[in-house]
FISE-599026 format. One record per residue (C-alpha): y, x, z. Coordinates in steps of 0.2 Angstrom, whole numbers, plus 5000, padded with zeros to 4 digits. Layout:
% FISE-599026
YXZ
...
***
This chain:
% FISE-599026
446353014930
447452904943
447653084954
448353164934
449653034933
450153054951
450253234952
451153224935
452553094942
452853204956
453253334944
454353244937
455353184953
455453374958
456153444940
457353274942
458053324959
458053514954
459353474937
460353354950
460453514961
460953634948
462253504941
463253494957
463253674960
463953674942
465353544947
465853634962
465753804954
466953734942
468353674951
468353804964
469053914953
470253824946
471253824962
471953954967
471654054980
472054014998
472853834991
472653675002
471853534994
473053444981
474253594978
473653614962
474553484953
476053524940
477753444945
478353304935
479753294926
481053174917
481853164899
483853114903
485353104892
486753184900
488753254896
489853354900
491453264909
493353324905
494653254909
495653104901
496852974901
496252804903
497152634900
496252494910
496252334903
496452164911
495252024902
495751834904
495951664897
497451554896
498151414887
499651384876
500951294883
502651234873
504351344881
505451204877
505251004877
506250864875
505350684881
506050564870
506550404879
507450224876
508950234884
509250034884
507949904885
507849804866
506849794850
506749954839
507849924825
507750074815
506450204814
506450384805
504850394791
504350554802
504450464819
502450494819
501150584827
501250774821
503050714811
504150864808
506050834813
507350944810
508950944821
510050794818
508850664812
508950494816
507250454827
507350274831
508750174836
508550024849
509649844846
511549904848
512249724848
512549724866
513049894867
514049884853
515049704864
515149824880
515849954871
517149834861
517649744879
517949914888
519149984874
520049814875
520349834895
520949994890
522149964877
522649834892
522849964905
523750074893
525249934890
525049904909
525650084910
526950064897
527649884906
527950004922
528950154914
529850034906
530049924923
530450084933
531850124922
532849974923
532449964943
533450124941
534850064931
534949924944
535150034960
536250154952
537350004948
537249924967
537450094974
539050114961
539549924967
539449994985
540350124983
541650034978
541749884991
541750055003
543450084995
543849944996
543449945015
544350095016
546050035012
545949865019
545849995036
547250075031
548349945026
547849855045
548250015053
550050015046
550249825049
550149775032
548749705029
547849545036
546549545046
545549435036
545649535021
544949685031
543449565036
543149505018
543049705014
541749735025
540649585021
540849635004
540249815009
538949765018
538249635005
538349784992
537449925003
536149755007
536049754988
535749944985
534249924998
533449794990
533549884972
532950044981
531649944986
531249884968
531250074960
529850124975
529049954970
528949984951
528450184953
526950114964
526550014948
526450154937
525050224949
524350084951
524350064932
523950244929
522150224940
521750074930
521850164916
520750304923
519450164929
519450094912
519250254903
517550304913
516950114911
517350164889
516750324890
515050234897
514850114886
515150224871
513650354879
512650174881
512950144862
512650294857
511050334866
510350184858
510250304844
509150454848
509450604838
508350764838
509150904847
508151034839
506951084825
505151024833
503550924829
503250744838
501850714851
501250554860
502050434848
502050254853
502950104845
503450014830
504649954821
505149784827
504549804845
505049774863
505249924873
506249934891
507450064896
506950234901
505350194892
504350344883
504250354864
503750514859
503750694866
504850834852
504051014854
504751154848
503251264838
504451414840
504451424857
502551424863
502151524879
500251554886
499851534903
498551624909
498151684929
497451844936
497151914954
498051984966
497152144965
497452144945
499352084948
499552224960
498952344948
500052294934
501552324944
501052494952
502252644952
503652524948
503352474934
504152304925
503052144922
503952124906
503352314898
501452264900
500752234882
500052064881
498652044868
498251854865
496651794855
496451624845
494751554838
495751524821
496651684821
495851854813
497051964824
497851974839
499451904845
500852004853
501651924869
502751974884
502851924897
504451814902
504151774920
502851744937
502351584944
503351554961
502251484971
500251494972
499551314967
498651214979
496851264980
497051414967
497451604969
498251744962
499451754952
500151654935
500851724922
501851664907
502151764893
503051704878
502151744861
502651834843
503551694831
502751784817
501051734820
500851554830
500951434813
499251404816
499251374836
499751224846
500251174864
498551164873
497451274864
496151384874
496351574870
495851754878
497251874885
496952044885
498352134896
498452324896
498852414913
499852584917
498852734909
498052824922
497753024922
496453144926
495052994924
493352994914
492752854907
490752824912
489352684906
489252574920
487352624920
488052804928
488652764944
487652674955
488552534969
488952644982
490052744970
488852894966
488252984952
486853124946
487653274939
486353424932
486353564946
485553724944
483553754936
483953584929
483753484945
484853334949
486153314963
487253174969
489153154970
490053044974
491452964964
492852864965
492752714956
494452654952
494152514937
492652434930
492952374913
491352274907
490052424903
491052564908
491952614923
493452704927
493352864940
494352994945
493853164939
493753234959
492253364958
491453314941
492653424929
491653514918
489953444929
488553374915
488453184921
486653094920
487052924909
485752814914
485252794934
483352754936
482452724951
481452894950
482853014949
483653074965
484253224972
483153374970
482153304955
481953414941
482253334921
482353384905
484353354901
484553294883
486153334876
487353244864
488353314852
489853194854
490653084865
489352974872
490652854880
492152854873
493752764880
493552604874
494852514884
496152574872
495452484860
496352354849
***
């Protein structure tokens, strides 16, 4: 019985190891001929391929634009200061924070009692210097009337002189008559110089006089600007900022009350780089024809600005260049001097360009185009903007080439995909956009 079971479990091994045999054979039967004849080992595999979106490129004309922030700044203001130290004695209602004033009005006025005395004494000294003048055209007239009359009196002791002379040369006359004659001559030319004298003397006064006058006009001419400054006025339609002081108070001169903006006359300041600055003003072209787009949070559209001028100077510690465009009256009711807004600035077109996704061109400026049998080649590009997801290249070699859309790490040169075409524009020119 135990030789039965033995010979029994050997059968069973030997029919085991026989089906193992005959399996393997099968296995190797199998996949010998599935490849093909006279193929080296791993031959036999199909080549892989890759779904990939792609378009045709044509060419276009591109405008670049120039993405930035900035903030509104006020074109014209006017600091509001007390000209003479004193207490504010009058105050307009809209002398406030955020008051509106028109041109004209009556801001504040400081205490013009000793202004008002200044100005009262300097037009008194020059009512005084004006009769000063008056004393000497009248004084110079009569010293002229007096040496015309000594000259006349010496012109008759000359004649006098003169015949005494004649009368002695004929031995008629005495010789102390001729002697009286000429002392009398001589006292009257004496007499002629000393109202000579007198007429210089009295025209000196009248210059004199006349420089007084001068002098005492600047000294009223300043004290009516000091009176009248105690009295600011608005010298323009604007709203009032930084307002300090009441009614009633102490302030000292050339002390700063309030600041008057003008809300007509907002500019944005905003700065952008060299590179970008450059750009804008290629080929020529003027600062002042670049289209300025400018974006407030509490504005549904965009505002028009130009741009008025470029910063002189680069700051200390910044770089670039800054900009100040001046903004559309017809739409800045709503924004204010400090407010934080987005500028959008559009460059020169540029021609014979396409427009790509950012995901086409990889960072050493090349792209995939679709070669022949569907297999991929590399080109390589100028980039000449980058505008957020898209770039800007020029058209070189690509015109009318089918350009792979999205770069991945398996696709290279050589490799063969499946192209999937769209029927429109898959990246159109955004950067035209409003």
């Amino acid at each position: 019985m135990r030789f039965m079971i033995r010979g029994l479990f050997g059968l069973f091994l030997a029919a085991l190891t026989v089906a193992l045999i005959l399996a393997a054979v099968t296995v190797i039967t199998a996949s010998l001929k599935k490849e093909p004849a006279g193929a080296g080992h791993g031959n036999g595999a199909r080549e892989r391929s890759f779904t990939v979106n792609v378009a045709t490129v044509t060419p276009t004309k591109a405008t670049p634009i120039i993405e930035t922030f900035g903030e509104v700044i006020s074109g014209r203001t006017l600091e509001l200061r007390a000209a003479s130290g004193g207490a504010l004695v009058q105050m307009s209602e809209n002398f406030r924070e955020g008051g509106v004033v028109r041109k004209g009005d009556l801001l504040f006025q400081t205490d013009p009692a000793t202004a008002y005395a200044n100005a009262q004494l300097s037009q008194a000294a020059l009512d005084e210097a004006k009769a000063e003048i008056s004393e000497a055209e009248e004084a110079f007239g009569l010293a002229g009337d007096e040496l015309k009359a000594a000259e006349h009196q010496y012109a008759l002791r000359q004649q006098v002189l003169t015949r005494q002379t004649s009368l002695r040369e004929r031995g008629v006359g005495t010789e102390t008559a001729l002697e009286t004659a000429a002392l009398a001559a001589s006292a009257a030319q004496q007499a002629s110089l000393v109202k000579r004298q007198a007429l210089a003397n009295a025209k000196a006064r009248i210059n004199r006089a006349k420089i007084a006058l001068s002098r005492n006009r600047i000294n009223d001419d300043e004290a009516a600007r000091v009176l009248a400054q105690s009295s600011v006025i608005a010298k323009f339609d604007g709203v009032l900022s930084d307002v300090t002081g009441d009614l009633g108070a102490l302030v000292n001169a050339g002390e700063r009350l309030a600041r008057l903006i003008d809300p007509n006359a907002l500019e944005v300041s905003f700065r952008i780089s060299n590179i970008e600055f450059n750009h804008l003003t290629q080929n020529d072209h003027a600062i002042n024809q670049v289209k300025v787009f400018v974006r407030f949070d509490g504005i549904d559209t965009e505002i028009n600005a130009t741009i008025e001028r470029v910063s002189a100077a680069v700051g200390e510690g910044q770089t670039g260049r800054e900009l100040y465009a001046s903004l559309d009256v017809a739409k800045i009711a709503t924004v204010r001097p400090g407010d934080f807004v987005a500028v959008r600035l559009e460059e020169p077109a540029l021609d014979n360009v396409v427009v790509l996704p950012a995901t086409a061109v990889s960072a050493t400026g090349e792209v995939l185009v679709l070669g022949q049998d569907d297999r991929l080649e590399v080109v390589s590009v100028s980039v000449l903007r980058k505008q957020g997801d898209q770039v800007i290249v020029a058209i070189g070699d690509l015109s009318g080439r089918e350009v792979i859309l999205e770069r991945a790490p398996q696709l290279g040169e050589g490799i063969k995909v499946e192209p999937r075409r769209a029927d429109g524009v898959l990246f159109p020119d955004k950067t035209t956009g409003n």
